[in-house]
Biotite code that builds the C-alpha atoms (Angstrom):
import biotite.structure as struc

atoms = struc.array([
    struc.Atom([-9.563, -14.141, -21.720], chain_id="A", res_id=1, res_name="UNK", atom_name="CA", element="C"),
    struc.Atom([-7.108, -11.637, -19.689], chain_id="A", res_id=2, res_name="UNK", atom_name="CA", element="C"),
    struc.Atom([-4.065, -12.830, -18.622], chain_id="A", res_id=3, res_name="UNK", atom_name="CA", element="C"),
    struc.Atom([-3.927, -13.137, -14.780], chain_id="A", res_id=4, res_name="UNK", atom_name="CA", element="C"),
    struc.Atom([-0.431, -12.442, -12.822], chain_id="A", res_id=5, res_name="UNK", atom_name="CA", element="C"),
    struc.Atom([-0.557, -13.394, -9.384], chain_id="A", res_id=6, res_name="UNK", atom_name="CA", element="C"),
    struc.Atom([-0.067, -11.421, -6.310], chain_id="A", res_id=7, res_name="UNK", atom_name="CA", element="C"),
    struc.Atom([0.815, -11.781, -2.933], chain_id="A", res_id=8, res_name="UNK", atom_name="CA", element="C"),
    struc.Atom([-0.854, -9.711, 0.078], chain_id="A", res_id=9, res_name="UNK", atom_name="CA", element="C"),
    struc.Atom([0.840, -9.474, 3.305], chain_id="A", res_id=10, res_name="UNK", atom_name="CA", element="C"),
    struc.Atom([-2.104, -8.231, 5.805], chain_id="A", res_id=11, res_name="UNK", atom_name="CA", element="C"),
    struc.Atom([-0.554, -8.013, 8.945], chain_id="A", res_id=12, res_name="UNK", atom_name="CA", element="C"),
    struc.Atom([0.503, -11.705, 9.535], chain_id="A", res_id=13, res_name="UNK", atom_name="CA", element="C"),
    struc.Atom([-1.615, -13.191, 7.168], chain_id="A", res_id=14, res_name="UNK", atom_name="CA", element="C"),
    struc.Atom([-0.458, -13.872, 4.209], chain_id="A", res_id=15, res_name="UNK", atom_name="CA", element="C"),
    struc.Atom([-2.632, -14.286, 0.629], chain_id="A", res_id=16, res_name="UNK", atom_name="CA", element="C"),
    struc.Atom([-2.216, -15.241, -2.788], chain_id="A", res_id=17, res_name="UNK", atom_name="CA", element="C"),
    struc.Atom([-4.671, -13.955, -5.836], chain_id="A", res_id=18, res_name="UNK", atom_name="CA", element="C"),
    struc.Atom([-5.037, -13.522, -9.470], chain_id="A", res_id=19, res_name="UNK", atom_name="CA", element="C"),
    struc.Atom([-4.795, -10.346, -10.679], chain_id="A", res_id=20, res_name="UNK", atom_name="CA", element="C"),
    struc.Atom([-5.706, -9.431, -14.456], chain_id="A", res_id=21, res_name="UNK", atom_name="CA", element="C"),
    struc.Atom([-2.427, -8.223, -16.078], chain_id="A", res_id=22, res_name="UNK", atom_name="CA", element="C"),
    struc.Atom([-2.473, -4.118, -16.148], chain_id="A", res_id=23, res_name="UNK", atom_name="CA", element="C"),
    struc.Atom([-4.711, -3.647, -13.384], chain_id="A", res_id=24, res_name="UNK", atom_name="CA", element="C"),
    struc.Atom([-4.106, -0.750, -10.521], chain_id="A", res_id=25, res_name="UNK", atom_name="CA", element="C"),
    struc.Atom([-2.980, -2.170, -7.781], chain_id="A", res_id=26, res_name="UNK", atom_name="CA", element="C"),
    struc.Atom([-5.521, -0.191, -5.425], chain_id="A", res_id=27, res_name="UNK", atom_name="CA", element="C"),
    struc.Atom([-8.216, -1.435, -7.340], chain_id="A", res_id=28, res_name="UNK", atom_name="CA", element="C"),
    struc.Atom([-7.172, -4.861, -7.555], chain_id="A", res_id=29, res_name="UNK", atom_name="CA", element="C"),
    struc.Atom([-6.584, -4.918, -3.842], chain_id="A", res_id=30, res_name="UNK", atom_name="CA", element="C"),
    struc.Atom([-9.962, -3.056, -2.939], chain_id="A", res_id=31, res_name="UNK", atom_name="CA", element="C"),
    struc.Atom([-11.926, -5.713, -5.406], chain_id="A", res_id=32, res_name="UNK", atom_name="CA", element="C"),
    struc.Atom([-10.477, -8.146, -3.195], chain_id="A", res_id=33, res_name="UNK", atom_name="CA", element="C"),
    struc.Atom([-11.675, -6.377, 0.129], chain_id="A", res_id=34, res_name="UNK", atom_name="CA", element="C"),
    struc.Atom([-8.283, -5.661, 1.037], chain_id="A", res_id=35, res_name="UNK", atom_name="CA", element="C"),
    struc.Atom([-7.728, -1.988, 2.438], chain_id="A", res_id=36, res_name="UNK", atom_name="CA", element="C"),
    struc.Atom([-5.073, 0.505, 1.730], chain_id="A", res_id=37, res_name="UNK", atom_name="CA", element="C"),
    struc.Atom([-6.719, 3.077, 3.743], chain_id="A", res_id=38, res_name="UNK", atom_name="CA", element="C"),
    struc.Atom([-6.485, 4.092, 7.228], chain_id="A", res_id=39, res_name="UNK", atom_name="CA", element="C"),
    struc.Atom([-9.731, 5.043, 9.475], chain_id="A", res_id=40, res_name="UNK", atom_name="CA", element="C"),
    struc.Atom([-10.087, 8.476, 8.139], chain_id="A", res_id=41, res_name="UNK", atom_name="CA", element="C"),
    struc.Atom([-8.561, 8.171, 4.682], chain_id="A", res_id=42, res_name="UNK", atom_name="CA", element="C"),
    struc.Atom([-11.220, 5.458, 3.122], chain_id="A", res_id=43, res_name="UNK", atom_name="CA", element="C"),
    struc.Atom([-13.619, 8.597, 2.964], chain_id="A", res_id=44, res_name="UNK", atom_name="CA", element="C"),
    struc.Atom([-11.895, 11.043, 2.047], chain_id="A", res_id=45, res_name="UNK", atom_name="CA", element="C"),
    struc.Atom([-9.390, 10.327, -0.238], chain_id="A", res_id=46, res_name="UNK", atom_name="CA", element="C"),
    struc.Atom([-8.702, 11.483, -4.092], chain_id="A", res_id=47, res_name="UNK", atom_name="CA", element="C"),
    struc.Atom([-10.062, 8.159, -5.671], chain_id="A", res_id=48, res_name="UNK", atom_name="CA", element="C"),
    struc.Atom([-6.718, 6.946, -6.955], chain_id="A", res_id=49, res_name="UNK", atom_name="CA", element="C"),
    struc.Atom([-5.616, 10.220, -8.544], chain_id="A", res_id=50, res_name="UNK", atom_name="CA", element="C"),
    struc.Atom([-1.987, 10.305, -6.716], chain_id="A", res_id=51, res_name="UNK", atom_name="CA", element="C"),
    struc.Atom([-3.024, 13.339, -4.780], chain_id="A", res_id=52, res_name="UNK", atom_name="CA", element="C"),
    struc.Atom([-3.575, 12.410, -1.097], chain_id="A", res_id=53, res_name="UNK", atom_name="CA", element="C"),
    struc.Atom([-0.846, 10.164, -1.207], chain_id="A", res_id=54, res_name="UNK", atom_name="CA", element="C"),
    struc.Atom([-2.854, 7.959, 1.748], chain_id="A", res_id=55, res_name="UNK", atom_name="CA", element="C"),
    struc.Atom([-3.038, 4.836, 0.038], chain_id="A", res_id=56, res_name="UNK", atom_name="CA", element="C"),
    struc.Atom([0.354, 3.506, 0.635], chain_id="A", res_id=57, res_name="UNK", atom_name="CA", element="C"),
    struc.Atom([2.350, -0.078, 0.519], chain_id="A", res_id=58, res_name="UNK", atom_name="CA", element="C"),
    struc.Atom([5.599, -1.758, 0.175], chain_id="A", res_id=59, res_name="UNK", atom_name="CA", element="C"),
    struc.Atom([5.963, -3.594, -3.107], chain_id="A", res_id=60, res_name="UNK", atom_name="CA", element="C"),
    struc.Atom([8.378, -6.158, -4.157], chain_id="A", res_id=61, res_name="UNK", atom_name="CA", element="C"),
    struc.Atom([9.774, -6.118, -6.333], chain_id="A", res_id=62, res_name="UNK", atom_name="CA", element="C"),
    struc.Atom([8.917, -2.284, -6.453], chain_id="A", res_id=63, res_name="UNK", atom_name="CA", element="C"),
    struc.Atom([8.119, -1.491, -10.036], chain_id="A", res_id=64, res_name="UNK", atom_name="CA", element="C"),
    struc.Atom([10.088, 1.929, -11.687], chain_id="A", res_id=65, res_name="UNK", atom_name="CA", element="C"),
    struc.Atom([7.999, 5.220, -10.477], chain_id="A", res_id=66, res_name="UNK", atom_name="CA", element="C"),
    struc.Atom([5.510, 7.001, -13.478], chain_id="A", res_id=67, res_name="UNK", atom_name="CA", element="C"),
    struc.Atom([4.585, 9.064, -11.124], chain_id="A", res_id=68, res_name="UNK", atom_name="CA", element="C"),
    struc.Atom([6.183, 12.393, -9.488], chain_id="A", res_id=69, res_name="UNK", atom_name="CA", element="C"),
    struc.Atom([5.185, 11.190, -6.221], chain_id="A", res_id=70, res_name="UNK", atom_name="CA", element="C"),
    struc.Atom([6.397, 7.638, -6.263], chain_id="A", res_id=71, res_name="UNK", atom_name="CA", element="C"),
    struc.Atom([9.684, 9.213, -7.716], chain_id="A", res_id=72, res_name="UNK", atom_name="CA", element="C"),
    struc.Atom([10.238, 10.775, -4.579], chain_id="A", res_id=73, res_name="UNK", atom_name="CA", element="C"),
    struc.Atom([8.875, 7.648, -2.683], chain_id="A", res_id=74, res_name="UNK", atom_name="CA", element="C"),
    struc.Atom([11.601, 5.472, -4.296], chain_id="A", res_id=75, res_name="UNK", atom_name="CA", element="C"),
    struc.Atom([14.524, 8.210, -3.248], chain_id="A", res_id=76, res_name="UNK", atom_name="CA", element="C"),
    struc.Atom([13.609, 9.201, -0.104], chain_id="A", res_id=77, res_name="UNK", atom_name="CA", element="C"),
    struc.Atom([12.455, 5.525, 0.798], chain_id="A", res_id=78, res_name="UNK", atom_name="CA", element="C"),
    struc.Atom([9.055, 5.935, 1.111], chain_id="A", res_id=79, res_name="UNK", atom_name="CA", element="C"),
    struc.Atom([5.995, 3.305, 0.372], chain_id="A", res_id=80, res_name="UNK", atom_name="CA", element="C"),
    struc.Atom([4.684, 3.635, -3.059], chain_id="A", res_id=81, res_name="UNK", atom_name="CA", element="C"),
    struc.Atom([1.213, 4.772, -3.817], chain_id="A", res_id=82, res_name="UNK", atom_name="CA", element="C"),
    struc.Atom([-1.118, 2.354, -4.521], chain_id="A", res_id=83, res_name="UNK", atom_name="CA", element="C"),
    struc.Atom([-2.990, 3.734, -6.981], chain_id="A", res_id=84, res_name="UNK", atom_name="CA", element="C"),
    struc.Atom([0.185, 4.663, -9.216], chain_id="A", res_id=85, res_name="UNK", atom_name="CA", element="C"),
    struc.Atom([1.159, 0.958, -9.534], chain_id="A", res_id=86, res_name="UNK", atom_name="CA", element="C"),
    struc.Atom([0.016, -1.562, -12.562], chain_id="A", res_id=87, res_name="UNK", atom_name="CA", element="C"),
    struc.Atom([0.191, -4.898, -11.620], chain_id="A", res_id=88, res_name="UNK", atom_name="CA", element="C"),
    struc.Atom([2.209, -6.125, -14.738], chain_id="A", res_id=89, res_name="UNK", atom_name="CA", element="C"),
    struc.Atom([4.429, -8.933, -12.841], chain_id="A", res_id=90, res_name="UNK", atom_name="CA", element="C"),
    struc.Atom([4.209, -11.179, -10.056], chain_id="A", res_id=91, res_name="UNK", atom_name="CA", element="C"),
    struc.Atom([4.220, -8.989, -7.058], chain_id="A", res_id=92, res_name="UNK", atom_name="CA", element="C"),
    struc.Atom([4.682, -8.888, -3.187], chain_id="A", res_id=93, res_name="UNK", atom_name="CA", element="C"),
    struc.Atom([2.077, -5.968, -1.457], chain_id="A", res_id=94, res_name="UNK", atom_name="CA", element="C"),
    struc.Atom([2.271, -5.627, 2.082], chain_id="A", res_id=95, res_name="UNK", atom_name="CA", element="C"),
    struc.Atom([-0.537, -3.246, 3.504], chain_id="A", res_id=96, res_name="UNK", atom_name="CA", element="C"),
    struc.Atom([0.524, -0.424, 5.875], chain_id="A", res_id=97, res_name="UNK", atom_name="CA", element="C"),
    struc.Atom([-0.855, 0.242, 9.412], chain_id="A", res_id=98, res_name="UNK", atom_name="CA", element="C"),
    struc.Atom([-2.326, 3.586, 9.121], chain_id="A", res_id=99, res_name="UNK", atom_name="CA", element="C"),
    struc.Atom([-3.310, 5.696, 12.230], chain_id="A", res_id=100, res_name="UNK", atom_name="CA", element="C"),
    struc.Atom([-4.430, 8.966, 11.412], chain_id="A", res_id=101, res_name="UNK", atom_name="CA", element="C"),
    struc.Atom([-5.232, 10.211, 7.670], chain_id="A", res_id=102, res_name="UNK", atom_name="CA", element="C"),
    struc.Atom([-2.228, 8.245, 6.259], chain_id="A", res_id=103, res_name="UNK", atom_name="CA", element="C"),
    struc.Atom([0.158, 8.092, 8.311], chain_id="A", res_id=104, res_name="UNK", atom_name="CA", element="C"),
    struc.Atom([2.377, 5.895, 8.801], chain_id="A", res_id=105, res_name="UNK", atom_name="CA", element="C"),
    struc.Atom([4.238, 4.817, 11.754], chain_id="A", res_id=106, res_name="UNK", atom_name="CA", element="C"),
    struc.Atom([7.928, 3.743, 11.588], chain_id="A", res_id=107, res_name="UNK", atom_name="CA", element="C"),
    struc.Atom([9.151, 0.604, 12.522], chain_id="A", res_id=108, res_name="UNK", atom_name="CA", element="C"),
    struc.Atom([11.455, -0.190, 14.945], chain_id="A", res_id=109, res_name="UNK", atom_name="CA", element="C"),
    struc.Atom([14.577, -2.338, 14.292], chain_id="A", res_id=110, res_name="UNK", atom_name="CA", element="C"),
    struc.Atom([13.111, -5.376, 15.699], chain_id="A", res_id=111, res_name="UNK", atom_name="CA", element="C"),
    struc.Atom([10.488, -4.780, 12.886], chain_id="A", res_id=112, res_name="UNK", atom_name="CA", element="C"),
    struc.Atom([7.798, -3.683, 15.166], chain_id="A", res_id=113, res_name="UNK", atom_name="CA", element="C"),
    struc.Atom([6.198, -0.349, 14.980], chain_id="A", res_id=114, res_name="UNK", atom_name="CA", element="C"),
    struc.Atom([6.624, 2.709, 17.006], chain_id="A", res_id=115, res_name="UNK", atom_name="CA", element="C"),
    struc.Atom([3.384, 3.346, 18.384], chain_id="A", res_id=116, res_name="UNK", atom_name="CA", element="C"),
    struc.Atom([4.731, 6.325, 20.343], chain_id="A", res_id=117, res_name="UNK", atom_name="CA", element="C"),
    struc.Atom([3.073, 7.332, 23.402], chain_id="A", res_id=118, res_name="UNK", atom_name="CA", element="C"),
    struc.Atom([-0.771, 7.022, 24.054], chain_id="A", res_id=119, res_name="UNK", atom_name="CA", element="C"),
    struc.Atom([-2.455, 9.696, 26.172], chain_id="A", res_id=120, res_name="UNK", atom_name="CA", element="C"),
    struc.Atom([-4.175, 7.662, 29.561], chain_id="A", res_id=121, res_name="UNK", atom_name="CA", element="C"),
    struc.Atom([-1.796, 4.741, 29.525], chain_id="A", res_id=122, res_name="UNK", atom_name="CA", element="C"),
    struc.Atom([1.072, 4.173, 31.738], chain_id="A", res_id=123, res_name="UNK", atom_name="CA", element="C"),
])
């Protein structure tokens, strides 16, 4: 039987605890789970988990070392990490990313809320 590690999802404001099997991607774990890393646009077209489109982003913790070129730079430049470029070897903290358009990501504010910028036809 595979050894299972356990991982914790913050979705929003709900937080959830499963069982993932030791080694497993994290985007695959999460997406098994029905948990999105996507955006509106980016669960269709993506790359598949190839570290390409770099739209399947979230904050670990603790944030494993980068194997990846683009995580590398994610882990410099402060970044999330890619998803798909992540084994789930250790008990883990994932929080999923509110993505607007392909996968971007909006920054948060100091309060900790995000900065949804201006919206066209409200005052």
């Amino acid at each position: 039987m595979a050894e299972m590690v356990p991982l914790t999802v913050v979705d929003g404001d709900e937080e959830t605890v499963v069982e993932v099997e030791r080694g497993a991607t994290l985007r695959e774990a999460l997406r098994e789970r029905g948990f999105s890393v996507y955006g509106t646009v980016s669960r269709h077209a993506n790359c598949g988990g190839r570290g390409l489109c770099a739209t399947c982003t979230v904050e670990v913790d603790p944030a494993p070392e980068p194997t990846h070129w683009h995580d590398a730079a994610a882990v410099r430049f402060g970044y999330p990490r890619l998803s798909c470029q992540i084994a789930v070897t250790e008990p883990m903290t994932v929080r999923l990313l509110d993505k607007r358009v392909w996968g971007q990501i909006l920054p948060r504010r100091r309060d900790g809320s995000e900065d949804g910028g201006d919206t066209p036809g409200e005052d």
